[in-house]
C-alpha positions in Angstrom: 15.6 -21.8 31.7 18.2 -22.0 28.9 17.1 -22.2 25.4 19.0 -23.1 22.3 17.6 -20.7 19.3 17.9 -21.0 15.4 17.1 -18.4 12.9 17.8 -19.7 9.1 14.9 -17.3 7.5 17.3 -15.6 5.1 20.9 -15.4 4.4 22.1 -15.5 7.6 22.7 -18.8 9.8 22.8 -18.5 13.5 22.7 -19.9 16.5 22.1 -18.8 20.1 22.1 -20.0 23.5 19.8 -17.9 26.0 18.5 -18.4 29.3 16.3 -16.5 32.1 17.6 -16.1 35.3 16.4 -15.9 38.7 15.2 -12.5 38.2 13.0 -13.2 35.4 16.2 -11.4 33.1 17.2 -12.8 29.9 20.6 -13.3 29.3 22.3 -14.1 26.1 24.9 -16.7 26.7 25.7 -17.1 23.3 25.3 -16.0 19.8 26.9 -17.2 16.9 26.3 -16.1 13.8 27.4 -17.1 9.7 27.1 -14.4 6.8 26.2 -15.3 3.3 26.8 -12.0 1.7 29.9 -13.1 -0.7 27.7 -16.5 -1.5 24.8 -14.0 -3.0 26.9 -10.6 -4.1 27.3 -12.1 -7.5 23.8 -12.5 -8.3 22.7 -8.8 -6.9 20.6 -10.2 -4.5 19.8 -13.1 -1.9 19.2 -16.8 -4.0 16.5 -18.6 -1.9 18.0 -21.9 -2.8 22.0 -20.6 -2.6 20.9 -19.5 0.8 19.1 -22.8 2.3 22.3 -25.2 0.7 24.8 -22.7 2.5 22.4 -23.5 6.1 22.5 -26.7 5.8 26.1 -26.8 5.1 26.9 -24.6 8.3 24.3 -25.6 10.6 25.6 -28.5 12.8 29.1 -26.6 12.9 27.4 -23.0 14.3 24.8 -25.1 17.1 28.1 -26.8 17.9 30.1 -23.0 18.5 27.1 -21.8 19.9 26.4 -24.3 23.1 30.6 -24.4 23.5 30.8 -20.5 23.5 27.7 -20.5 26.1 29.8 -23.5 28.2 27.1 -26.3 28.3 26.3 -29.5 26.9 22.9 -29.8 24.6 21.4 -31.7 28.0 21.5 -28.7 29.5 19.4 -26.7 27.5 15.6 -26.9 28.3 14.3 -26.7 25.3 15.0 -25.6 21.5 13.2 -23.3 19.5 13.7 -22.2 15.5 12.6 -19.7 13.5 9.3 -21.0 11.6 9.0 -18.2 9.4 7.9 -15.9 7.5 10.9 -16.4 5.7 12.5 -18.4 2.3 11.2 -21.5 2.8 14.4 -23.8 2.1 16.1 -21.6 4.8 13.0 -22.4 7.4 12.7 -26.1 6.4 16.6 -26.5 6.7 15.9 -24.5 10.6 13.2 -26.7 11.4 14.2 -30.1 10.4 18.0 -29.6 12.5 15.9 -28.3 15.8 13.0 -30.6 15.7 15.7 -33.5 15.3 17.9 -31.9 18.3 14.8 -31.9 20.1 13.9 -35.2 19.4 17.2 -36.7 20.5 17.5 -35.0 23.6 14.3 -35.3 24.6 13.5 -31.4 25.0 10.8 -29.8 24.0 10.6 -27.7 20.8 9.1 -24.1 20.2 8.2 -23.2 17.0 9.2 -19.3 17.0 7.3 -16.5 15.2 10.6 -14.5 12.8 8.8 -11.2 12.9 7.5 -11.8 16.4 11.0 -12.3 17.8 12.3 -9.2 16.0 9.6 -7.2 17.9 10.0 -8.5 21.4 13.8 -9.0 20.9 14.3 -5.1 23.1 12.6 -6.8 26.1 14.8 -9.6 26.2 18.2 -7.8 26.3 16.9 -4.1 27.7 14.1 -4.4 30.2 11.8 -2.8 27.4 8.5 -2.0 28.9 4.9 -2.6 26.9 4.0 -0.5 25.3 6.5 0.7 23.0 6.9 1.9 19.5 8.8 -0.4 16.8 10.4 0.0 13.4 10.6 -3.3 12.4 12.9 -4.1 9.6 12.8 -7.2 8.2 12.9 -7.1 4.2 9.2 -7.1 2.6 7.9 -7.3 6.1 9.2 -3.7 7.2 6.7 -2.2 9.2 6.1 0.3 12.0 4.3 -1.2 15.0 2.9 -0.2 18.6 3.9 -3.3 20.6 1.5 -3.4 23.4 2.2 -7.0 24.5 3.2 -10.5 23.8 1.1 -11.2 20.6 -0.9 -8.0 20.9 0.1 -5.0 17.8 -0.8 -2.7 16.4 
C-alpha cells in the first residue's frame, strides 16, 4: 500500500510518499520537505497566517517533488492522508483542502491523520519499534512525555 502524506500544522510544508511492503515494513519512498524559518525570523516567532499563505503557495510544487522523487504517478498511490491537526488552523485547512481535492480527483480514499498521533507512532514506522515504549514527544505547546502502549492507546 503506498500513501501520499501531508503535514501543513506549522511552519513547515511537506510532503511524503510511503508504502508497506510485503513484509508488513514501512518504507519511506519519499519525503520532501519546505522551511519557513526566514519567512517568520523577523517577527520572533511563527505568524499563523504568514505560515498558511507560504503552504498554499508551495503546496502543489512539494506533492509534485514528492511523488517524482518516490518514482510514481498520483494513480498509484492508494490513498492520501493529511495532517488534521492539532495545529494553526490556516496551516490544516490549507492541508486538508489540497488532499481531500487530490483524493477526490483520483478517486482514492482520504485519511484524516492525527499530528500528535503520527509524531508518536512515527519510530514504528521506520525502526521496527515494539509497544510498549516510552516517548518524549515534542511538538510546541503539545510537548509531553508518553507510554505508548498501542495504536490509540497512551498514557
Amino acid at each position: 500500500m503506498r500513501i501520499l502524506g501531508i503535514e501543513t500544522t506549522c511552519d513547515e510544508t511537506a510532503a511524503a510518499v510511503v508504502e508497506r511492503d510485503a513484509s508488513g515494513r514501512g518504507r519511506i519512498l519519499s519525503n520532501e520537505v519546505l522551511s519557513q524559518i526566514e519567512d517568520h525570523a523577523a517577527y520572533g516567532g511563527v505568524v499563523p497566517e504568514i505560515a498558511a499563505r507560504a503552504h498554499v503557495e508551495v503546496m502543489d510544487l512539494l506533492v509534485k517533488r514528492a511523488l517524482a522523487s518516490a518514482g510514481v504517478a498520483l494513480t498509484e498511490i492508494d490513498a492520501i492522508a493529511a495532517a488534521a491537526g492539532p495545529g494553526l488552523i490556516g496551516g490544516v485547512m490549507v492541508g486538508l483542502t489540497t488532499a481531500k481535492a487530490l483524493a477526490l480527483v483520483a478517486k482514492k480514499p482520504f485519511l484524516a491523520v492525527n499530528h500528535l498521533e503520527a509524531h508518536a507512532l512515527s519510530p514504528r514506522l521506520t525502526d521496527g519499534v515494539a509497544f510498549p515504549y516510552l516517548l518524549l514527544l515534542a511538538s510546541g505547546g503539545h510537548t509531553q512525555l508518553l507510554v505508548v502502549k498501542g495504536v490509540d492507546d497512551y498514557l
